[in-house]
C-alpha positions in Angstrom: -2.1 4.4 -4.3 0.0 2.5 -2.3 2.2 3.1 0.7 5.5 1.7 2.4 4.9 -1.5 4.5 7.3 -0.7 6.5 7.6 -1.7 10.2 7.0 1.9 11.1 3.7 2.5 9.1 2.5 -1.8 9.4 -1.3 -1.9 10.2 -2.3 -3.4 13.5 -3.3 -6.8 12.7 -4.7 -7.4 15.7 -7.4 -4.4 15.0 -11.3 -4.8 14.5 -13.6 -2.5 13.9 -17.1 -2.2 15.6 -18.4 -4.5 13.2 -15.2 -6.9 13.2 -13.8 -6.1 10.5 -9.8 -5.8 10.1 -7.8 -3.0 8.2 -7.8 -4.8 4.9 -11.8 -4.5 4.4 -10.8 -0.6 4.3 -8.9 -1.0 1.5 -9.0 1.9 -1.0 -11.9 3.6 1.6 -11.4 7.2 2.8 -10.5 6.5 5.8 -10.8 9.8 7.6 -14.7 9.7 5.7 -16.0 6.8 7.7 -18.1 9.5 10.0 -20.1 10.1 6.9 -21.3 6.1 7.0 -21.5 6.4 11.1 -18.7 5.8 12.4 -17.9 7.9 15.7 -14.9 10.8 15.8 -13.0 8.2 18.2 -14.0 5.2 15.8 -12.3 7.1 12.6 -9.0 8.0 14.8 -8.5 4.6 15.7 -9.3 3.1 12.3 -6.8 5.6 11.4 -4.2 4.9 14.0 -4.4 1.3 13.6 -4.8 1.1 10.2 -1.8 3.7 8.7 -0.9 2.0 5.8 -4.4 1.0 4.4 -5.5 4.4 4.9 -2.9 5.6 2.9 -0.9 7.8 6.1 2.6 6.6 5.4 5.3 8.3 3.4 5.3 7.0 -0.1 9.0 5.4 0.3 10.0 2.3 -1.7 11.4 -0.3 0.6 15.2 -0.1 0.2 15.3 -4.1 1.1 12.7 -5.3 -1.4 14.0 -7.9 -4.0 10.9 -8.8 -6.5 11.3 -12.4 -7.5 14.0 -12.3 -9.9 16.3 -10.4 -7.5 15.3 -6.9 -8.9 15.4 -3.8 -6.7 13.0 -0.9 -6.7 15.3 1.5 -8.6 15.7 -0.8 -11.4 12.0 -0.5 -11.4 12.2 3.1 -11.5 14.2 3.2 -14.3 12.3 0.6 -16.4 9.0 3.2 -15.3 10.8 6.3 -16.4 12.0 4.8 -19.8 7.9 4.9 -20.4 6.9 1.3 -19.0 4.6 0.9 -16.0 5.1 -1.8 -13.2 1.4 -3.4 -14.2 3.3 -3.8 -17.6 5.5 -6.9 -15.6 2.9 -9.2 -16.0 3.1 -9.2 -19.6 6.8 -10.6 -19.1 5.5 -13.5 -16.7 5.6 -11.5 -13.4 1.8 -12.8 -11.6 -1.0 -10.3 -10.9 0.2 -11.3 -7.4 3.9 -10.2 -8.0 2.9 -7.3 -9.3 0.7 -6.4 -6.3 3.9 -6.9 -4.0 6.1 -4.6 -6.1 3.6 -1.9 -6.2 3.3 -2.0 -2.3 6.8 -2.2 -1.9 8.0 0.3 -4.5 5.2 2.7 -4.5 7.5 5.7 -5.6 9.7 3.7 -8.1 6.1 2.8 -9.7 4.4 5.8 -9.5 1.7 5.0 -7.4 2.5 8.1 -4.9 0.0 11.5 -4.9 
């Protein structure tokens, strides 16, 4: 599941954990579970805090400025998803795995990757 990049829910690049580790090496962790594998209360809230997008604490909101590489917005996205196709179908028309990666991030609603 992926959440909006937005400004308002970016992770803190700048953040390490207690073993130097940045947001990204949470990636598809349960975040608000890291006491169970020793990490302190305060440890989790800042992960948390400073981390908001990789632990999933955004809105799921398609970014209304995205343009995928062809010039496509997310609610053309939507409407190929509702007419039965998925956006991991894209690479199957040439889109990379990479492209595909950066339209489900930035149109997590539009591709159905919201709870």
């Amino acid at each position: 599941i992926f959440s909006n990049f937005s400004s308002a829910c970016a992770d803190d690049i700048s953040y390490r954990d207690k073993y130097g580790l940045p947001c990204a090496s949470y990636e598809g962790a349960i975040c608000y579970n890291m006491g169970f594998v020793g990490f302190s209360k305060n440890e989790v809230s800042m992960l948390m805090s400073r981390c908001p997008s990789t632990c999933r604490l955004c809105k799921c909101e398609d970014d209304p400025m995205f343009r995928d590489p062809i010039g496509l917005t997310c609610s053309v996205h939507q409407r190929t998803v509702q007419l039965g196709s998925k956006c991991d179908d894209m690479v199957a028309i040439g889109y990379t795995r990479k492209e595909v990666k950066n339209l489900k991030e930035n149109c997590p609603a539009a591709c159905g990757e919201c709870e």
